[in-house]
C-alpha positions in Angstrom: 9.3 29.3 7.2 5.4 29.5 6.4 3.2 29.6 9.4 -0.5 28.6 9.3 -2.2 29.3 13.0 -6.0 28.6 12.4 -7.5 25.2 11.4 -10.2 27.1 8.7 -7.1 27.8 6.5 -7.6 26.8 3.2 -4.6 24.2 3.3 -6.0 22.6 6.2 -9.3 22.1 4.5 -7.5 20.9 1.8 -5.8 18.4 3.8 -9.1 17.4 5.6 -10.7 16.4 2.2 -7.5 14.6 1.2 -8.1 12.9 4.7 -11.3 11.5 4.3 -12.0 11.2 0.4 -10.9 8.3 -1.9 -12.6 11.0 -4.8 -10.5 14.0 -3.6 -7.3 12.4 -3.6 -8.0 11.1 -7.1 -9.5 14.2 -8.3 -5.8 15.9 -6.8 -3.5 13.2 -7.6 -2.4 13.7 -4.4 -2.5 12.2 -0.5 -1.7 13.0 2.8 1.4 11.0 5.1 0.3 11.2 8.5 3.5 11.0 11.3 7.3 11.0 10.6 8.1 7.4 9.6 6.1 8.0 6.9 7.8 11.0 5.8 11.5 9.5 6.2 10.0 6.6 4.5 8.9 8.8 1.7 12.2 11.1 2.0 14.8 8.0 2.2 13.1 6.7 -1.6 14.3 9.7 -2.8 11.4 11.7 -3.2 10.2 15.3 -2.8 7.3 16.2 -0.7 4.8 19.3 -2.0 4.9 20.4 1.8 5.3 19.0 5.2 2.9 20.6 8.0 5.0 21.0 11.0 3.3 21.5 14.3 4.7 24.0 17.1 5.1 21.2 19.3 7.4 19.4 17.1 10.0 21.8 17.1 12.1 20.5 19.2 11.9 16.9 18.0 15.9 15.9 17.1 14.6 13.0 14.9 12.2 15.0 13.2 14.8 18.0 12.7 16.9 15.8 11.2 14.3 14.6 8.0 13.5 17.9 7.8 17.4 19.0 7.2 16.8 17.7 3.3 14.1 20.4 3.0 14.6 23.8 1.7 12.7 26.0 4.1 9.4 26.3 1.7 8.8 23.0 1.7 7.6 23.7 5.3 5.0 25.2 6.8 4.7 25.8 10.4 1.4 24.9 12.1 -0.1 26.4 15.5 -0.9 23.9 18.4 -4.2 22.3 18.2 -4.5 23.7 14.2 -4.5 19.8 13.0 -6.6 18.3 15.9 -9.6 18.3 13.7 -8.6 16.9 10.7 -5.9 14.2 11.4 -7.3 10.3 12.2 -3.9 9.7 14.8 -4.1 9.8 18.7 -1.6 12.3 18.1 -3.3 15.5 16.8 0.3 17.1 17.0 2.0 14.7 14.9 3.8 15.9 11.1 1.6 15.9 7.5 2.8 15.5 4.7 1.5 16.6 1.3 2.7 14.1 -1.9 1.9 13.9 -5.4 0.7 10.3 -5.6 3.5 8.3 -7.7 2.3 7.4 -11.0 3.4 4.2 -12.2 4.6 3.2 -15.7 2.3 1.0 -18.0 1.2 -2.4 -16.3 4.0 -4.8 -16.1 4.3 -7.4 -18.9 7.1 -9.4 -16.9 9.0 -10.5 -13.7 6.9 -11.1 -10.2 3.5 -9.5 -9.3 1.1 -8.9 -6.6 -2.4 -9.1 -7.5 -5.5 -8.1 -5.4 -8.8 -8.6 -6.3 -11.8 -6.8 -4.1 -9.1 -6.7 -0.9 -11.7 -4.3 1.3 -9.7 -4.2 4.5 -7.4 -1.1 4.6 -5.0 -3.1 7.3 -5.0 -6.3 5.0 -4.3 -4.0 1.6 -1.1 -2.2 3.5 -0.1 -5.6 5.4 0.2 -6.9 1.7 2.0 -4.3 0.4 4.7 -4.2 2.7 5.1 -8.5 3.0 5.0 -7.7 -0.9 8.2 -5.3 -0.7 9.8 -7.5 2.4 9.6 -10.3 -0.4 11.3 -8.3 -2.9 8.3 -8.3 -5.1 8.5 -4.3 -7.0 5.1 -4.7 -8.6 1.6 -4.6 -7.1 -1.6 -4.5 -9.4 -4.9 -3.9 -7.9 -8.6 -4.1 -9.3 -11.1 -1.5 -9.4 -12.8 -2.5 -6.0 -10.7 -2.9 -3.6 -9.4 -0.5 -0.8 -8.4 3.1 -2.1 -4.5 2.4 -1.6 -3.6 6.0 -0.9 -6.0 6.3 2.2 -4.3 7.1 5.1 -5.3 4.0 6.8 -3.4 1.7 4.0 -0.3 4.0 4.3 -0.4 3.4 7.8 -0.3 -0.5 7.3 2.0 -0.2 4.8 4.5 1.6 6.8 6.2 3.1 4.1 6.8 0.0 1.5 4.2 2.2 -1.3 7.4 3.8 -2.2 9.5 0.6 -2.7 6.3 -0.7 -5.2 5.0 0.7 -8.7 1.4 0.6 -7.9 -1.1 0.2 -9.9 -4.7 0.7 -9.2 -8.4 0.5 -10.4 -7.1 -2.6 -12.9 -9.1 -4.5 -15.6 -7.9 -8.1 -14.3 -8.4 -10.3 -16.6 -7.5 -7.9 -19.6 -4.0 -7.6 -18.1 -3.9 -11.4 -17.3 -4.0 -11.8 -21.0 -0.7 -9.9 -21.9 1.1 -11.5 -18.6 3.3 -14.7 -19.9 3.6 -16.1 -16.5 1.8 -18.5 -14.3 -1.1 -16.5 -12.5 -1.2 -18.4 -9.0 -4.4 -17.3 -7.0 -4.9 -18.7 -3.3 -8.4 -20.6 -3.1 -9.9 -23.5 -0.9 -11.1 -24.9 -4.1 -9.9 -28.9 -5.4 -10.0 -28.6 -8.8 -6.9 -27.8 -10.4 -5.8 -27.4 -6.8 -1.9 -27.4 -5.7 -0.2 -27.4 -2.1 1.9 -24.3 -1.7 4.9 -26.6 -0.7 4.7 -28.9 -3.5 5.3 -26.2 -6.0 8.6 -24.9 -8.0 8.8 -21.1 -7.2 11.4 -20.3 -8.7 10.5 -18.4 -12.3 8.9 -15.0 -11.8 4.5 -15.3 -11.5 2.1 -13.4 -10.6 -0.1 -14.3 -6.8 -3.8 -12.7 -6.7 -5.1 -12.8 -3.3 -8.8 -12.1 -3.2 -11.7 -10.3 -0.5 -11.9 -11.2 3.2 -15.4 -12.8 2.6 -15.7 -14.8 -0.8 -11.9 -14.6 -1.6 -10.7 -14.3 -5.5 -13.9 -14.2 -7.8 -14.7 -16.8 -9.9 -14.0 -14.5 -13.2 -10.8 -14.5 -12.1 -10.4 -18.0 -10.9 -11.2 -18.8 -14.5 -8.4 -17.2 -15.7 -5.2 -17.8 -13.6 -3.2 -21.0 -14.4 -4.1 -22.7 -11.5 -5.2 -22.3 -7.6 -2.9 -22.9 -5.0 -3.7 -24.1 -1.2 -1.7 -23.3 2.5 -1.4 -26.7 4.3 -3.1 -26.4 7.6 -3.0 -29.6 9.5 -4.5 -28.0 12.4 -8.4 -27.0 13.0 -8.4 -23.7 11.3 -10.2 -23.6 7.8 -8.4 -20.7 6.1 -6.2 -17.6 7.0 -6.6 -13.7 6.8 -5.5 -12.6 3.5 -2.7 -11.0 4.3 -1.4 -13.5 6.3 -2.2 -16.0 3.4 -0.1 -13.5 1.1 3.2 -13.2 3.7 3.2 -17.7 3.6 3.0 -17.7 0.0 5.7 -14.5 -1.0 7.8 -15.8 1.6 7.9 -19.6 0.6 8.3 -18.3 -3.4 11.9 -15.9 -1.3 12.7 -18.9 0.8 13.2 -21.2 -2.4 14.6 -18.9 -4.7 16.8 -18.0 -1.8 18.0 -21.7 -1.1 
């Protein structure tokens, strides 16, 4: 096993940038996993790490040992105590990093069910989404070109592992992809016109739901382009909900009738 003791090595640094940098981890391809459920996550979809950084004080971790059993040995790198204290954003400076090649997804979908975001800022709402997206057996998530980077380690966080159970797509021309899509584009707005309550609608065929920013929600380009808008009933005094809390209602009304 490899063994890195100083936190100026070059593979640390790399990870740092990795860390921090929407551009780095596009400029890579690749991202960082910070802790072990993101790693068994990442390992249980069938995938193969570039390298897991194991600290010293890890070593003795049974449930840890037992995700790295599907390793070969350089896969690994051993990492001196306090080596990642600088670089990693968790509360435990001491906890696993993982390297990955960021999965590249296939061409945009042209059928079955779809979850859109448009300008989504919030790193906790973007993962939240994703994994009430795989939770709701939905396999495809499209985002545009503004919203939260969805390989930061924030939005891996909140996802909690459900990236790998998506093909994810990011940095997407909307409404040029809305033009090849021949389902109904649902987008959750507070708007009357052309204005349905979630309840009252049939779920069952495949669609596609954008949810939009945490301030002005979905823009009005795109509102102009889905086939119509789509409201949460809320009898009591609250005027709208978080976005991903507005996403879990709607993918898990579109389950719950498709279920029944």
């Amino acid at each position: 096993m490899k063994s890195i003791t100083s936190a100026h090595n070059e593979q640390l640094k790399h990870l740092s940038k990795l860390l921090t940098s929407a551009r780095s981890r596009r400029e890579h391809g690749q991202t960082v996993l910070e802790g072990i459920h993101l790693l068994k996550s990442y390992l249980q979809a069938g995938l193969m790490p570039l390298q897991v950084y194991l600290p010293q004080a890890q070593l003795q971790n049974a449930e840890l040992q037992t995700a790295l059993n599907a390793l070969p040995d350089d896969k690994i790198t051993l990492i001196g105590d306090g080596a990642l204290a600088k670089i990693t954003s968790l509360s435990d400076a001491d906890d696993v990093m993982t390297l990955i090649t960021i999965p590249r997804s296939p061409n945009l979908p042209r059928n079955g069910d779809c979850v859109v975001l448009d300008r989504v800022q919030d790193p906790g709402n973007v993962g939240t989404v994703i994994r009430s997206a795989a939770a709701a057996g939905i396999t495809q998530l499209i985002c545009s070109k503004d919203c939260a980077d969805v390989w930061s380690p924030k939005v891996l966080r909140a996802g909690m592992g459900a990236h790998f159970l998506l093909e994810v797509h990011t940095r997407t021309d909307l409404p040029t992809w809305f033009a090849a899509y021949p389902h109904p584009i649902r987008a959750t707005a507070l708007s009357e016109q052309h204005n349905f309550s979630l309840y009252d609608l049939d779920l069952s065929a495949p669609s596609a739901w954008v949810f939009g920013n945490e301030g002005c929600g979905v823009s009005e380009e795109i509102l102009a382009a889905v086939s119509h808008t789509v409201k949460i009933p809320m009898p009591g005094q609250t005027e709208s909900l978080n976005v991903a809390m507005a996403a879990t209602v709607c993918l898990f009304e579109q389950m719950r009738q498709r279920l029944a």
